[in-house]
C-alpha positions in Angstrom: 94.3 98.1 -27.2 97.1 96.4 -25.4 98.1 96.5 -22.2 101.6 95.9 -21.3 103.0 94.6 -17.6 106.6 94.9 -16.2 107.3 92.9 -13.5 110.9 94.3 -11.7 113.6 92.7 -10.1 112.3 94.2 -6.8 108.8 92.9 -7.7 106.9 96.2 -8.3 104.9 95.5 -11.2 104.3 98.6 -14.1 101.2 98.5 -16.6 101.4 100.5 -19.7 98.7 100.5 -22.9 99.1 100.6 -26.3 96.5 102.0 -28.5 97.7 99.4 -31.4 99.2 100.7 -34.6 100.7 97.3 -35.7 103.5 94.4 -34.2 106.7 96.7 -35.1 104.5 99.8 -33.5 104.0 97.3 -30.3 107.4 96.3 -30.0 108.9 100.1 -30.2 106.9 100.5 -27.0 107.6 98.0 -25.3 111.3 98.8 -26.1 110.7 101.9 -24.5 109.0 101.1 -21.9 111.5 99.1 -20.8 114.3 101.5 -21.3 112.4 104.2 -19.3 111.6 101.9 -16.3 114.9 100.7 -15.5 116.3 104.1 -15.6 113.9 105.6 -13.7 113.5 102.3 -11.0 117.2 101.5 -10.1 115.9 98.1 -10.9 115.6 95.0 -14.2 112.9 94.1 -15.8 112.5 90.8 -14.7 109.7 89.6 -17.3 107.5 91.4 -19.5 103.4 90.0 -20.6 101.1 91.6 -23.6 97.2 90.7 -23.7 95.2 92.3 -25.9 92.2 93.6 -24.2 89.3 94.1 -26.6 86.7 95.2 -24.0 88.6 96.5 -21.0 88.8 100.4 -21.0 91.1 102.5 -22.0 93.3 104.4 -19.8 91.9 107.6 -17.8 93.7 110.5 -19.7 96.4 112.4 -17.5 95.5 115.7 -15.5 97.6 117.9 -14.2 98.8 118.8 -11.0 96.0 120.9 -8.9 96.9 121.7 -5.2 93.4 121.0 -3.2 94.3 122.0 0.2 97.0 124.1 1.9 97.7 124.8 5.7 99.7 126.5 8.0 100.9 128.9 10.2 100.9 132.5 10.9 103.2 133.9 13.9 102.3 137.3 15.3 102.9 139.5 17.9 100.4 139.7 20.8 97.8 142.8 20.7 94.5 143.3 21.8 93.6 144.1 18.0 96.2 142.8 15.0 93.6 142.6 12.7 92.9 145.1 10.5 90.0 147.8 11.4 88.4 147.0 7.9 87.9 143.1 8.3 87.5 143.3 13.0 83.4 143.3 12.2 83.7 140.1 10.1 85.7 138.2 12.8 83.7 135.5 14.9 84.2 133.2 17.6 84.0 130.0 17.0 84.0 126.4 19.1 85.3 123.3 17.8 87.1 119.8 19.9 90.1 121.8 19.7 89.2 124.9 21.7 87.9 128.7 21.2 89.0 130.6 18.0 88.6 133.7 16.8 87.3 132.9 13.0 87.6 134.7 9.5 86.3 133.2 6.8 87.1 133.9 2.7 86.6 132.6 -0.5 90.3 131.9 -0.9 91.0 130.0 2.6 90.0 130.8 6.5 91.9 132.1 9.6 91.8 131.1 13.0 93.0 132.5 15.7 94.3 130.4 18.6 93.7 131.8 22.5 96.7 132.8 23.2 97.1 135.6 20.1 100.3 134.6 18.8 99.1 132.1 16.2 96.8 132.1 13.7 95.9 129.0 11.5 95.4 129.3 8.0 93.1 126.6 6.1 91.2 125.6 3.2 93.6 127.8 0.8 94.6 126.5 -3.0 96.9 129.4 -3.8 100.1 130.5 -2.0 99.7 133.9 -3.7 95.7 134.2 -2.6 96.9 133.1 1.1 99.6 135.7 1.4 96.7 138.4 -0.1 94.4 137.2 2.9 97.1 137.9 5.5 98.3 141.4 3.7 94.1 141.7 3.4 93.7 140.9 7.3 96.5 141.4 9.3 98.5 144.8 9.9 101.9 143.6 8.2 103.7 145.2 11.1 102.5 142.4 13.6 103.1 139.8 11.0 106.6 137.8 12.5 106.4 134.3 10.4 104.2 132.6 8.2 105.0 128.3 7.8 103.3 126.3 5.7 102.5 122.9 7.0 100.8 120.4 4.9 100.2 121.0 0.9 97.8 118.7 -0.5 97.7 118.0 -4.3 96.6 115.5 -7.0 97.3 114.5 -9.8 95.8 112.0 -13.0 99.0 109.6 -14.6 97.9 108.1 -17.6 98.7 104.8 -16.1 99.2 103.4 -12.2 102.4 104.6 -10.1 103.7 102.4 -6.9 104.0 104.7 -3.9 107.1 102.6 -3.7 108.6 103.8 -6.7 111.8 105.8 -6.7 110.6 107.6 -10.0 108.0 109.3 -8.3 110.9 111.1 -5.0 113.2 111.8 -8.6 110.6 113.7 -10.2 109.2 115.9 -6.7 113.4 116.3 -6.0 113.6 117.6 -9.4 110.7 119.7 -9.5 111.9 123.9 -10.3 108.9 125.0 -8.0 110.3 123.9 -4.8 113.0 121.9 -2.8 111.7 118.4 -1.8 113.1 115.9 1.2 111.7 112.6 1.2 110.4 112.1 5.3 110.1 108.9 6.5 106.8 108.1 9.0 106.0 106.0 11.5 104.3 102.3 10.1 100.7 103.5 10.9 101.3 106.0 7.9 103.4 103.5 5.8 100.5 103.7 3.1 101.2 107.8 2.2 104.5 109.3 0.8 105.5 112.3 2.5 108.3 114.9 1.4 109.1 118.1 3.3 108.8 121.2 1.0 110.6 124.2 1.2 111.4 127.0 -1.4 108.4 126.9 -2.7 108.1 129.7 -5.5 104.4 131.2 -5.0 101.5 130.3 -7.4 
């Protein structure tokens, strides 16, 4: 096993590994690696270092993209009773640091319902499809006005290490069929996340 380290002009360092296969083998990925991260970085390869690593492990193997967490909102008009009749005996009140809420829990994400009846939250959900069956599921469609989603969060398993700075990483969320990305830029208490406004997104 070898494990390969690109150091760029603009000092972000890139580690690669090589499961072996020979010195002409080696040098085709290195090659290549070296091709792909200057395209990809707007930057040079500054230096490149090989080390053979005969204990160290090998690289965690990639997993795909799972969305763990979605949230957002659901604008409605103001009734006594918005709910359905089917799913009114299942709805509870609940106390948290943020205030009363009316409360409806499910396997697929939960709904709560703000005092003043014109917002409900939705939480916990994985699915854009599974969310919009749990409003169609709860809500009479006819009080339904908007529904915004506010934070998606996913993860996902590279096969090697990726800099949060690293302009590969905006190309490949811009580029993305499922939805429309903007990169956002926060405030310098959240300068450790990368956060991109999504819109468009095609329901899964």
């Amino acid at each position: 096993m070898y494990r390969i380290v690109l150091v760029m002009s603009n000092h972000v360092r890139l580690t690669r590994w090589h499961a072996g296969g020979g010195v002409l083998a080696l040098l085709a990925a290195i090659a290549d690696h070296l091709k792909t991260a200057e395209l990809n970085m707007d930057s040079r390869v500054a230096s490149v270092s090989v080390a053979r690593v005969l204990r160290g492990k090998p690289a965690l193997p990639a997993r795909a993209l799972c969305v763990t967490n979605i949230c957002g909102r659901i604008r409605h008009s103001h009734s006594a009773q918005f709910y359905n009749p089917g799913v009114a005996p299942l709805v509870r009140k609940t106390h948290n640091a943020f205030g009363c809420f009316e409360t409806l829990l499910s396997v697929h994400g939960n709904l709560q319902t703000a005092q003043n009846r014109v917002n409900t939250l939705f939480r916990a959900g994985r699915s854009s499809v599974h969310i919009l069956q749990i409003i169609e599921h709860a809500f009479d469609p006819a009080c339904v006005e908007l529904v915004n989603m506010h934070m998606l969060v996913a993860n996902v398993r590279l096969a090697h290490p990726v800099n949060i700075g690293c302009p590969f990483l905006d190309a490949c969320l811009q580029y993305c069929a499922d939805w429309t990305s903007t990169a956002v830029v926060m405030g310098e208490e959240q300068s450790y996340m990368k956060s991109f406004k999504l819109s468009a997104l095609r329901p899964a």
